[in-house]
C-alpha positions, 0 to 999 in steps of 0.5 A, spaced: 473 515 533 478 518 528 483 516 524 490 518 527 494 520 521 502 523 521 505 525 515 512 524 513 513 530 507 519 535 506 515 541 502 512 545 507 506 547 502 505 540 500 505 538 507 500 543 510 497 541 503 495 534 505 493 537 512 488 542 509 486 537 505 484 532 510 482 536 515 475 536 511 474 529 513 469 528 518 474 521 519 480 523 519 485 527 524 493 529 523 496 529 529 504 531 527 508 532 522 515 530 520 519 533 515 524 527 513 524 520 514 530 521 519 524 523 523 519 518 522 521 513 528 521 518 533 515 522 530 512 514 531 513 513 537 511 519 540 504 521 536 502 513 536 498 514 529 494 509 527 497 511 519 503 513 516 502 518 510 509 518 507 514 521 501 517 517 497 523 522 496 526 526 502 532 528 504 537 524 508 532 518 509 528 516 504 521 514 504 522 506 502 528 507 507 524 508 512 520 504 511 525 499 513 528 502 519 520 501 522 521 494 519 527 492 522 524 494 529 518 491 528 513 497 527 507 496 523 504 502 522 500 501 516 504 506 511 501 509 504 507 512 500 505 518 496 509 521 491 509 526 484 513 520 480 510 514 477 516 509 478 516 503 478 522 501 481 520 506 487 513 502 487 516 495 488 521 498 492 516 500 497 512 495 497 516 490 499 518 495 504 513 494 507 508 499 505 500 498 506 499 502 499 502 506 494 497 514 491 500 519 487 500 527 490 494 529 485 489 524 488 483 525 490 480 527 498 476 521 497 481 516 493 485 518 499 481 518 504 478 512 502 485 508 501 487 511 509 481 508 511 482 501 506 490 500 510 487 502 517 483 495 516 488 491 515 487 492 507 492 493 502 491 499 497 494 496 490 491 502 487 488 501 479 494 501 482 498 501 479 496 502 474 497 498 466 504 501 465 507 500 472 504 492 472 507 492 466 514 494 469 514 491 475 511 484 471 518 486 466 522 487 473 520 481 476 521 476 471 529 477 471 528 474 479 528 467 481 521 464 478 522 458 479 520 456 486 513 452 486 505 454 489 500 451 489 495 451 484 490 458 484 483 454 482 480 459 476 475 462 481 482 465 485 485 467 479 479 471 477 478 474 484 487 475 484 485 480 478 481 483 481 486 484 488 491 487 484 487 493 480 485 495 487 479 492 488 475 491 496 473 485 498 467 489 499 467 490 491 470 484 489 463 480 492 459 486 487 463 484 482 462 476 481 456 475 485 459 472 491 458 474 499 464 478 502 465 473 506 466 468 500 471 473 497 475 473 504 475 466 504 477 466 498 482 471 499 485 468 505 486 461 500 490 465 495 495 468 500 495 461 502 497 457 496 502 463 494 506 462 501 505 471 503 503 475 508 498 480 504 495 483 497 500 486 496 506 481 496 500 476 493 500 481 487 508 482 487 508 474 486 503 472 482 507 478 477 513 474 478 510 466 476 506 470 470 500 469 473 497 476 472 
């Protein structure tokens, strides 16, 4: 069965960019398009999307805003935000929004195809995410929050596998790398999230970031 996805995007030659581009997945169906965020809570409801493909900067309502609406209202359509800026601010913004992940517009059909696939599991996509330099930012950001709050220790094995979450790695590829099956790693996984006091690889990432541990 195909992936249901609706895009939110208020260029129309982005928008008919990304259907076209989707259209050649064997996986994935756009089923509706929305043009500004505003739109986006009706659009939900409406075409019932499995995945939401969204800008980060529209006119009216933001991306991140909606994002938050669909928050207050309790939706969890995972969400990927799409945009041409590589900001950190926006990126952290999104994510603790509530997005399932985060691709500049001149990704790849397979990157984002593979990312659709990765927040439809119930995946987070922190993408080499982030790359280098937005880690950087957001580790800069998130040192000026309240780092004071106690986690459970990470032993080194979770640490290592942590890294390997936030530079977007699959449970699947972490195995490969540290020689573990990946039920291991899931455990493992599941241990971090645990002892980190979050609900999912991204907040784990964001949070890890703001104790200093990455």
């Amino acid at each position: 069965m195909k992936i249901r996805v609706m895009l939110a995007e208020d260029q129309t030659l982005v928008r008919e960019g990304l259907r076209n581009l989707l259209e050649l997945s064997d996986n994935i169906e756009v089923v509706g398009e929305v043009s500004d965020g505003s739109e986006v809570l009706e659009g939900l409801a409406r075409l019932q999307p499995d995945v939401l493909l969204t800008d980060i900067r529209m006119p009216k309502m933001t991306g991140i805003e909606a994002l938050r609406a669909m928050q207050e209202q309790g939706i969890n359509t995972p969400s990927i935000i799409l945009t041409t800026f590589d900001d950190h601010q926006l990126v952290l913004e999104g994510m603790q929004a509530g997005a399932s992940g985060y691709l500049l517009k001149d990704v790849s059909l397979d990157s984002l195809v593979n990312a659709i696939e990765t927040v439809h599991r119930g995946e987070t996509l922190v993408q080499p995410a982030i790359t280098e330099r937005i880690l950087k930012g957001l580790s800069s950001m998130a040192s000026k929050q309240d780092d004071t709050e106690i986690v459970e220790t990470l032993s080194t094995k979770e640490l290592e596998v942590l890294r390997l979450v936030a530079g977007g790695y699959s449970n699947r590829e972490i195995s490969t790398a540290i020689h573990k099956s990946e039920g291991t790693v899931k455990n493992q996984v599941s241990s971090i999230l645990e002892k980190l006091g979050v609900r999912d690889r991204t907040q784990a990432v964001l949070k890890a970031i703001n104790l200093g541990l990455l």
